[in-house]
LOKERO-602699 format. One record per atom (N, C-alpha, C): residue in one letter; x, y, z. Coordinates in steps of 0.02 Angstrom, whole numbers, padded with zeros to 5 digits, always signed. Example, Ala and Ser with C-alpha at 12.3 -4.5 7.8 and 13.67 -1.06 7.14 Angstrom:
LOKERO-602699
A+00660-00284+00390
A+00615-00225+00390
A+00660-00165+00390
S+00642-00112+00354
S+00684-00053+00357
S+00645+00002+00394
end
This chain:
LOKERO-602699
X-00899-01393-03192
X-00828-01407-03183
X-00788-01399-03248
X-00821-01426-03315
X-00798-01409-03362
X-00769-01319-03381
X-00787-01262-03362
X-00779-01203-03359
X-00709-01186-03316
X-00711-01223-03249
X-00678-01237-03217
X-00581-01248-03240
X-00600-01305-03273
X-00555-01345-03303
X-00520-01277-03369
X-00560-01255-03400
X-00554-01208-03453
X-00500-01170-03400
X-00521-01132-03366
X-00511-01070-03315
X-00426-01099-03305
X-00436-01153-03276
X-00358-01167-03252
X-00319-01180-03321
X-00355-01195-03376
X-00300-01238-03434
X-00279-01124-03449
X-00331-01099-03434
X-00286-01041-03473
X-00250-00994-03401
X-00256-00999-03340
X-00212-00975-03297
X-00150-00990-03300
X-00151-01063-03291
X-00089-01111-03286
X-00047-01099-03361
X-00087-01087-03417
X-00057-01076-03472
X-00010-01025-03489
X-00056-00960-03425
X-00012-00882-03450
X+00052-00895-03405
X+00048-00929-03338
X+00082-00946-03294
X+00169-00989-03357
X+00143-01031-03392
X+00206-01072-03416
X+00218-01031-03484
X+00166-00999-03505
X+00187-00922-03565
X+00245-00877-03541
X+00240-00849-03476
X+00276-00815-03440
X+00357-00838-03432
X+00357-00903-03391
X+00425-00944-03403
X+00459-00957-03459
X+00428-00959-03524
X+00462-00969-03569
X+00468-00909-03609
X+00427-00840-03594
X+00459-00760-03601
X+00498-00749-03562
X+00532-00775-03498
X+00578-00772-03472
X+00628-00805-03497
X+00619-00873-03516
X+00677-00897-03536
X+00708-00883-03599
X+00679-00844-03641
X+00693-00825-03682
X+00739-00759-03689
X+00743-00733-03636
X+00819-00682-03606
X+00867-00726-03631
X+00887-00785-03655
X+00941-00811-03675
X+00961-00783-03736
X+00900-00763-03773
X+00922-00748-03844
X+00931-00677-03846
X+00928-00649-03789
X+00987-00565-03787
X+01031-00557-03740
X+01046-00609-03669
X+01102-00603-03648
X+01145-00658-03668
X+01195-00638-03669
X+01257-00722-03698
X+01281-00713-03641
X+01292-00697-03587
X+01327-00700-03502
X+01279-00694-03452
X+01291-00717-03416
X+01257-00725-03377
X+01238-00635-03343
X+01158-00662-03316
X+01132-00589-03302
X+01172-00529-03260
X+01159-00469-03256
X+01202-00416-03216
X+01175-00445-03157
X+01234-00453-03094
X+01199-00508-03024
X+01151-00435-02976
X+01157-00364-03010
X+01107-00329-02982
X+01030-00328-02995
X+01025-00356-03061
X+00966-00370-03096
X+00929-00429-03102
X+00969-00488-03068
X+00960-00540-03055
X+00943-00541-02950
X+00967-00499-02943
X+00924-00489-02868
X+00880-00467-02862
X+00869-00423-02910
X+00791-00385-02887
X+00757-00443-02932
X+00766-00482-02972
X+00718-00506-02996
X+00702-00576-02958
X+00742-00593-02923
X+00733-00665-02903
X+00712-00650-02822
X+00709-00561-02809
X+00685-00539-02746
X+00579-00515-02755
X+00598-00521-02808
X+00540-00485-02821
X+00499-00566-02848
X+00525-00600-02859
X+00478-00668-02859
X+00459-00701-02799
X+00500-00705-02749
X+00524-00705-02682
X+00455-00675-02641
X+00435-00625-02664
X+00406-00564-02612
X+00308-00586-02655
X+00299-00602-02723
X+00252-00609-02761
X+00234-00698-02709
X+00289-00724-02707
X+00252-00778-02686
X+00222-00772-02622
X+00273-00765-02586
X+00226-00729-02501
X+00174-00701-02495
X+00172-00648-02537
X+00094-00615-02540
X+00050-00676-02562
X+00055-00698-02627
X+00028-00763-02636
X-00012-00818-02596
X+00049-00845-02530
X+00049-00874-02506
X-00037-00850-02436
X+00001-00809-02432
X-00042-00787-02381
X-00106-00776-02405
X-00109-00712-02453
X-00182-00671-02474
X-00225-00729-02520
X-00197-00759-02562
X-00214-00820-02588
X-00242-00873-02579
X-00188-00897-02514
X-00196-00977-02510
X-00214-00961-02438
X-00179-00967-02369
X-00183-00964-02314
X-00242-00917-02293
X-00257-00868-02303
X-00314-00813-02279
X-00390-00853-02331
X-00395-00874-02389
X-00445-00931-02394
X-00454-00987-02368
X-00398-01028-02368
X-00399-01079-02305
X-00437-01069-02249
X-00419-01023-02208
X-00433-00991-02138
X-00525-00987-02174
X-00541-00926-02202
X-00614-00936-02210
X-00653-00990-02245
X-00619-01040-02307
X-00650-01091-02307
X-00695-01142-02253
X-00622-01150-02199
X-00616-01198-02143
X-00685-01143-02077
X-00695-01100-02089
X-00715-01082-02029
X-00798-01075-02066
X-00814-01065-02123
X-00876-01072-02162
X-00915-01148-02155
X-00853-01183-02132
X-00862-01270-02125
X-00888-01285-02074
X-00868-01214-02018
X-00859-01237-01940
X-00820-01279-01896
X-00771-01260-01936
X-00703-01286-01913
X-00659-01249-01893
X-00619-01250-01846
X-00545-01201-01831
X-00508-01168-01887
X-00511-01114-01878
X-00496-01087-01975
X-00421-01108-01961
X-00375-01103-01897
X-00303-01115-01902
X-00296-01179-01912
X-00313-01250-01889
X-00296-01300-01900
X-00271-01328-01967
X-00321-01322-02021
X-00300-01352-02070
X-00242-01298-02111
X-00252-01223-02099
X-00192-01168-02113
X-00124-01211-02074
X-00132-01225-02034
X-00054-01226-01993
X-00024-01309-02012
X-00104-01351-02009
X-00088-01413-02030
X-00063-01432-02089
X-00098-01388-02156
X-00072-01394-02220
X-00011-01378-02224
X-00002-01294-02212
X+00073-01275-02227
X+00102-01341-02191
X+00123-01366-02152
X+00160-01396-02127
X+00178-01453-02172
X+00112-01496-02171
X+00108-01542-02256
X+00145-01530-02303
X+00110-01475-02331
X+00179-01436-02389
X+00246-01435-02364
X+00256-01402-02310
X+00333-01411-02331
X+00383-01456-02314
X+00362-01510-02260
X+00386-01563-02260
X+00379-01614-02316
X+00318-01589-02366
X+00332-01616-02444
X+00387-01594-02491
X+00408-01543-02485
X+00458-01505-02524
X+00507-01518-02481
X+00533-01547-02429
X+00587-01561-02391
X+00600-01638-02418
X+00541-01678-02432
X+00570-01745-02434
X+00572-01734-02511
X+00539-01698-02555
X+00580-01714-02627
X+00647-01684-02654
X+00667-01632-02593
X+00734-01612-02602
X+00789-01678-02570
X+00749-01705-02541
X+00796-01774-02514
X+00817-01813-02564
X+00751-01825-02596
X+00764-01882-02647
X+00773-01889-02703
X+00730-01818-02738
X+00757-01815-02806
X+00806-01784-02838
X+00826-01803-02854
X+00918-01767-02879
X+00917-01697-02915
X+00938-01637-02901
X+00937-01596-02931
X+01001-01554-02903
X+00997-01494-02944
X+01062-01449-02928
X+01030-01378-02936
X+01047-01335-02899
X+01050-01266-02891
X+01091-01213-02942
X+01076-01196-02953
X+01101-01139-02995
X+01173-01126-02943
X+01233-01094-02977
X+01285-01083-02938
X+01317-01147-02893
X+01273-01197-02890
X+01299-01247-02823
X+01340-01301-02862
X+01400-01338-02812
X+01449-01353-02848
X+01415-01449-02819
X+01368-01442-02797
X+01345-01511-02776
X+01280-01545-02772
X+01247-01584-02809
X+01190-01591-02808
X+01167-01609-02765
X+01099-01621-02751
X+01045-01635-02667
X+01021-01696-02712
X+00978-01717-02668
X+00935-01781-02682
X+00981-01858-02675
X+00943-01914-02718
X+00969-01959-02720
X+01032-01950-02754
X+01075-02013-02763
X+01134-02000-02812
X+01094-02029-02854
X+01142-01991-02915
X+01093-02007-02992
X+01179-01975-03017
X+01158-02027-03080
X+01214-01997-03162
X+01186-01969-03193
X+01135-01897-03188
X+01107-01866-03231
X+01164-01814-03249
X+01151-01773-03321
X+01207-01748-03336
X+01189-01663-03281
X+01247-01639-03277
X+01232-01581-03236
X+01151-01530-03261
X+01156-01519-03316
X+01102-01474-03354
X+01036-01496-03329
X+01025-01589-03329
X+00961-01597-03314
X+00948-01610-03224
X+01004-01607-03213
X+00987-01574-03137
X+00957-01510-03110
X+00994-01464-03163
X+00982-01388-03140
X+00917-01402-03156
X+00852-01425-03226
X+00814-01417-03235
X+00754-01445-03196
X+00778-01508-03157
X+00735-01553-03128
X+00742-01514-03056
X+00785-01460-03025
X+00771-01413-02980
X+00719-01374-02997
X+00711-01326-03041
X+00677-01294-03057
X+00607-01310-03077
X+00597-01369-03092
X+00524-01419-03112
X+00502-01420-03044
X+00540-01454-03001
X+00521-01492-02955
X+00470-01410-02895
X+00500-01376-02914
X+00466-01295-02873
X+00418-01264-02895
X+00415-01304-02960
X+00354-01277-02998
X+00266-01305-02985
X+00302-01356-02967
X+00227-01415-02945
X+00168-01378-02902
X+00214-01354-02845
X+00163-01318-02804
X+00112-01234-02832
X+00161-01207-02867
X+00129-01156-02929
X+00066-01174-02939
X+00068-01220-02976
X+00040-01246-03041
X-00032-01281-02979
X-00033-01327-02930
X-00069-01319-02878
X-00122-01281-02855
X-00094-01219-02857
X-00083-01170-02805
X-00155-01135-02860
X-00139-01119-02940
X-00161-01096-02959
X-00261-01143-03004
X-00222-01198-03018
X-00278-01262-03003
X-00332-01241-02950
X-00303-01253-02891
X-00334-01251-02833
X-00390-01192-02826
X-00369-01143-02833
X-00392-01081-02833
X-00449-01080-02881
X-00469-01101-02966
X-00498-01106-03000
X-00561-01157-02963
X-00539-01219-02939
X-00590-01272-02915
X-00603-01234-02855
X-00591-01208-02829
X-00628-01161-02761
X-00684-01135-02799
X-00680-01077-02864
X-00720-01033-02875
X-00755-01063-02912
X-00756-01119-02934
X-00816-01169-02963
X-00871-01202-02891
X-00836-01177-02836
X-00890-01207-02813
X-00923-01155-02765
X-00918-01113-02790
X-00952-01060-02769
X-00989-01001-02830
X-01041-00980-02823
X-01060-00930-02867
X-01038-00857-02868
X-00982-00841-02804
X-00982-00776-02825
X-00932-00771-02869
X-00920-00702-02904
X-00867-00702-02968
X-00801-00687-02932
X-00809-00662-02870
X-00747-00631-02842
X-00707-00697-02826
X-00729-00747-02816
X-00689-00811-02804
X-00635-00816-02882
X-00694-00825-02942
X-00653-00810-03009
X-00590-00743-02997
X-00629-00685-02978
X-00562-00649-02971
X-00520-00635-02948
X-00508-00664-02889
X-00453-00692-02856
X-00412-00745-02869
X-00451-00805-02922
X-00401-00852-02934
X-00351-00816-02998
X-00410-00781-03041
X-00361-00726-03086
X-00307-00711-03064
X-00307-00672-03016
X-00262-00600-02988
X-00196-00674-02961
X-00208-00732-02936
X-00168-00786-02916
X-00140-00809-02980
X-00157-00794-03028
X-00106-00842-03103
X-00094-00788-03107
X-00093-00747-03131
X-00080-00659-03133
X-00022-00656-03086
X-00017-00665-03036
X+00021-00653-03004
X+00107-00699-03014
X+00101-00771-03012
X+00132-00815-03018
X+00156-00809-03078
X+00109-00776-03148
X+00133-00768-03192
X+00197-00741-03199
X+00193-00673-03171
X+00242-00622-03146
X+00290-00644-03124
X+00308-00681-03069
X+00358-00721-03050
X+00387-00781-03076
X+00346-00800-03127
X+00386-00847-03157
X+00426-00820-03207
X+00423-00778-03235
X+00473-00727-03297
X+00530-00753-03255
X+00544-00723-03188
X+00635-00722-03203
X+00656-00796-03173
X+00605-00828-03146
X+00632-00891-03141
X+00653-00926-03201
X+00589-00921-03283
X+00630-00943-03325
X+00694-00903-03346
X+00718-00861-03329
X+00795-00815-03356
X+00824-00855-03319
X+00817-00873-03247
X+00863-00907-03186
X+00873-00986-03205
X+00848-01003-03258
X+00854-01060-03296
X+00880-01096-03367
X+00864-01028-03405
X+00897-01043-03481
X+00970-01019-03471
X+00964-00943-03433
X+01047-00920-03426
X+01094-00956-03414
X+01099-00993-03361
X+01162-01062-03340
X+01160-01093-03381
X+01099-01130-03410
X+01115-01193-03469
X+01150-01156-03526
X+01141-01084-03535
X+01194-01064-03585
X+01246-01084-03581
X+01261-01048-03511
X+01313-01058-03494
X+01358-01133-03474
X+01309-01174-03477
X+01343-01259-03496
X+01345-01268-03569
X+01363-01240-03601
X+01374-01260-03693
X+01315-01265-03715
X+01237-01254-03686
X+01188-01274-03728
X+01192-01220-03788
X+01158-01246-03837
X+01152-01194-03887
X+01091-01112-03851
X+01051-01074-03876
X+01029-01030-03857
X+00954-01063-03871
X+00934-01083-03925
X+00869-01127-03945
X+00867-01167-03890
X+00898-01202-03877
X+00898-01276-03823
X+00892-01253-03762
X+00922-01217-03761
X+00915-01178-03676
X+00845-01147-03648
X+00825-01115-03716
X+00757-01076-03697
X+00694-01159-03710
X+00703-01203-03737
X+00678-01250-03717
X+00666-01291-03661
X+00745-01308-03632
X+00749-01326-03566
X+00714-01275-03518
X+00719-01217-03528
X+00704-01157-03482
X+00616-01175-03478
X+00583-01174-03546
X+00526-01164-03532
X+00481-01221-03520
X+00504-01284-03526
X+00477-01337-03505
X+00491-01356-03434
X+00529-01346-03399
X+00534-01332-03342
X+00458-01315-03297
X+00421-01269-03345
X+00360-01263-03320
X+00302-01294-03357
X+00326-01345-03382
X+00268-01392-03413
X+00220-01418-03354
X+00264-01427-03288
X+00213-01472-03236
X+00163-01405-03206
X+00160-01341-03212
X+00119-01320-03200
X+00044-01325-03228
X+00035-01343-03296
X-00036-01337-03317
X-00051-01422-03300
X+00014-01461-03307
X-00029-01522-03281
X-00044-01571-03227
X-00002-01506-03171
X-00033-01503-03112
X-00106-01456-03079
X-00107-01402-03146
X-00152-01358-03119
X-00237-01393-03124
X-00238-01433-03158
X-00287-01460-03237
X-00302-01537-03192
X-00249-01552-03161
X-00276-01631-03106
X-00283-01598-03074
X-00274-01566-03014
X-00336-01529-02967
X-00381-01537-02960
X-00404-01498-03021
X-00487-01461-03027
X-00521-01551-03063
X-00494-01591-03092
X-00527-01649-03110
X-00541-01685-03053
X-00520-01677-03009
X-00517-01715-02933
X-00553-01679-02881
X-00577-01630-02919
X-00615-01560-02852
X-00661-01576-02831
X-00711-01619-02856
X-00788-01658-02813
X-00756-01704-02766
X-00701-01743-02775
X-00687-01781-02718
X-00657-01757-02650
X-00625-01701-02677
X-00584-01667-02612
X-00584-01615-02591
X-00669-01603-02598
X-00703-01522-02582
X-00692-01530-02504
X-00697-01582-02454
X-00705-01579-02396
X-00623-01544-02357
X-00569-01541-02416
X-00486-01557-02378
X-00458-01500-02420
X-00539-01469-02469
X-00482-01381-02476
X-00473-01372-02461
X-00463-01336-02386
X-00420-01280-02357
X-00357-01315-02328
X-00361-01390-02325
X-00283-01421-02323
X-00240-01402-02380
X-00290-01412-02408
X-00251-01406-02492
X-00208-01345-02520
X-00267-01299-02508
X-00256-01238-02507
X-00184-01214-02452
X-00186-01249-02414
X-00126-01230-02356
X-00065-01266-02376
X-00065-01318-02389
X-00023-01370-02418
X+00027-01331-02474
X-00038-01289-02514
X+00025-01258-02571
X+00059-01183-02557
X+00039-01145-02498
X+00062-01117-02454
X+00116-01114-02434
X+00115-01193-02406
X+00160-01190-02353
X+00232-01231-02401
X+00208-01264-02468
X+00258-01288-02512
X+00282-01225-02534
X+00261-01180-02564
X+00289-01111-02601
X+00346-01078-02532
X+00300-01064-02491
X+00359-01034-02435
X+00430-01085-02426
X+00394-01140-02431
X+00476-01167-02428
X+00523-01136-02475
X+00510-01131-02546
X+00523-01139-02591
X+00578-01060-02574
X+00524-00994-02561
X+00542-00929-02537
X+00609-00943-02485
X+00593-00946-02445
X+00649-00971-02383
X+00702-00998-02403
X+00708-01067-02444
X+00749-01112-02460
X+00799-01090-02515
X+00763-01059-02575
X+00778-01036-02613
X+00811-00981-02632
X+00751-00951-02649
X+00742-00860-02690
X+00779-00823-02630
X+00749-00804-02567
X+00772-00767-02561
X+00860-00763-02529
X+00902-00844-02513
X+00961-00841-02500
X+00991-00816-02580
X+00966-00817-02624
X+00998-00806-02697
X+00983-00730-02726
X+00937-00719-02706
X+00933-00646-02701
X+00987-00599-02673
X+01015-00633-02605
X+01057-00595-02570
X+01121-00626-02598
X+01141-00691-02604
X+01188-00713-02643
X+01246-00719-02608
X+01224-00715-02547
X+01284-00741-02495
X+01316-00658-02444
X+01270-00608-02454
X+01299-00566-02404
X+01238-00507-02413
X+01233-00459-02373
X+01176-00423-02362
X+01166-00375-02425
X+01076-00384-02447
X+01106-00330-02519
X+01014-00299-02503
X+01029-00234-02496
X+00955-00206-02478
X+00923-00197-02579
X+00957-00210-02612
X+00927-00231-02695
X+00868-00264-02687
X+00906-00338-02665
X+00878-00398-02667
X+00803-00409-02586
X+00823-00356-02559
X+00762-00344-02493
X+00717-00303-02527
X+00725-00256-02559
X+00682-00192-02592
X+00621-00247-02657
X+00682-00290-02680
X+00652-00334-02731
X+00587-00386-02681
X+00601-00398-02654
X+00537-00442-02612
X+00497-00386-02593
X+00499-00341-02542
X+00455-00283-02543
X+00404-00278-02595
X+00428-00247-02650
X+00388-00239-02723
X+00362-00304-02724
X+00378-00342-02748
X+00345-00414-02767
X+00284-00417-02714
X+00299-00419-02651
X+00236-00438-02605
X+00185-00384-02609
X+00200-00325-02645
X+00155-00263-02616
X+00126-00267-02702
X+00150-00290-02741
X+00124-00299-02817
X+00057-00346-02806
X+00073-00416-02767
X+00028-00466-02756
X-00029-00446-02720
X-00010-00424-02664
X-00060-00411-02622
X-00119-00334-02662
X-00088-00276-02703
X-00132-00248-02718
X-00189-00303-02784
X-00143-00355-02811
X-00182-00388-02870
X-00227-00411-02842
X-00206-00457-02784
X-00267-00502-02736
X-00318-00454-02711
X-00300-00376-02669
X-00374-00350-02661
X-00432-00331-02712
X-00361-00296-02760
X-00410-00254-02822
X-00445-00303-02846
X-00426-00351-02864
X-00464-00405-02908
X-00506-00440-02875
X-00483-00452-02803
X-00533-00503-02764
X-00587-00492-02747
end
């Protein structure tokens, strides 16, 4: 398990490397991004997670659960569901704000606007960071390597998509008076809860070898929220933009070749 643990501290690592090479677009745009380049990119994260979701998490689920002798759909349909009625009740409660939105969700809170936008963006990251955990403690408990290379091709992947989420994060706080240093800070800590969500996982993986493929579904079905809820209404940005459709396309067909080649 110790190997294990290694595996995720450096997935989860390239995963929050990535966010904060994204967020670091602050220190060459001073305005906010071109909104054509900001669709394909927040379409193309959009489309990386879906593939994700599925080739990743849900299509292992399914053969975990049926290697068990269990209904491979149950815990697939049961997890996702888990997940995203998890990501429904922490958009209830914990206070955050949307990029562009003139009103925060969650509880009421006096947080200043900035650490709303950021505690949105944290709060979507959890399941990532999961997602990619998860995947590592699978292939520890198995000997073939292709389990390892699939959880690869899964931080690999997320990696990818997290780039423009951190741009979709330092850019606004520019644009709230932060300085350009401060911003790409806020930006890249934002994905701090990925390695130390990825890293409790796999420390917890002997106890909850029996409820992987919940697990596995769980972060599934949290990411798709995330897709749905999110990325892809902002991609389109409020009216039809085949940019921001072309951008998910690519993204899912990027993921899905990483997940076969590698898997």
């Amino acid at each position: 398990m110790d190997g294990a643990i290694l595996w995720a501290a450096v997935g989860t690592g390239f995963t929050f490397l990535m966010t904060s090479l994204g967020s670091a677009m602050v220190f060459f745009f001073k305005s906010r991004m071109n909104p054509k380049v900001q669709r394909i990119m927040l379409g193309f994260a959009a489309g990386v997670m879906i593939a994700a979701a599925v080739w990743s998490l849900l299509v292992p689920a399914i053969e975990e659960a049926s290697a068990n002798g269990q209904a491979g759909w149950v815990p697939a349909a049961g997890g996702m569901a888990l997940g995203v009625a998890f990501l429904m009740l922490m958009d209830s409660l914990l206070p955050h704000l949307h990029v562009d939105a003139l009103q925060s969700e969650g509880l009421p809170a006096s947080f200043r606007r900035t650490t709303l936008l950021v505690l949105a963006v944290t709060l979507h990251n959890i399941p990532e960071g999961m997602a990619v955990g998860l995947s590592f403690a699978r292939a520890a408990q198995h000997t073939d390597g292709a389990f390892n290379a699939a959880a690869l091709a899964l931080a690999l992947g997320i990696g990818l998509q997290n780039f423009p989420e951190g741009a979709a994060i330092s850019l606004p706080l520019r644009q709230e008076d932060f300085s350009s240093l401060r911003s790409f800070v806020y930006g890249s800590l934002s994905a701090i809860v990925e390695p130390i969500f990825g890293i409790l996982v796999v420390l917890i993986a002997d106890s909850i070898t029996p409820w992987m493929p919940w697990l596995l579904s769980f972060a599934a079905g949290s990411m798709l929220y995330v897709v749905v809820e999110e990325l892809i209404p902002e991609a389109h940005l409020g009216e039809h933009s085949h940019i921001g459709t072309m951008g998910v396309m690519a993204g899912f067909v990027v993921m899905m070749i990483l997940d076969v080649a590698l898997g």
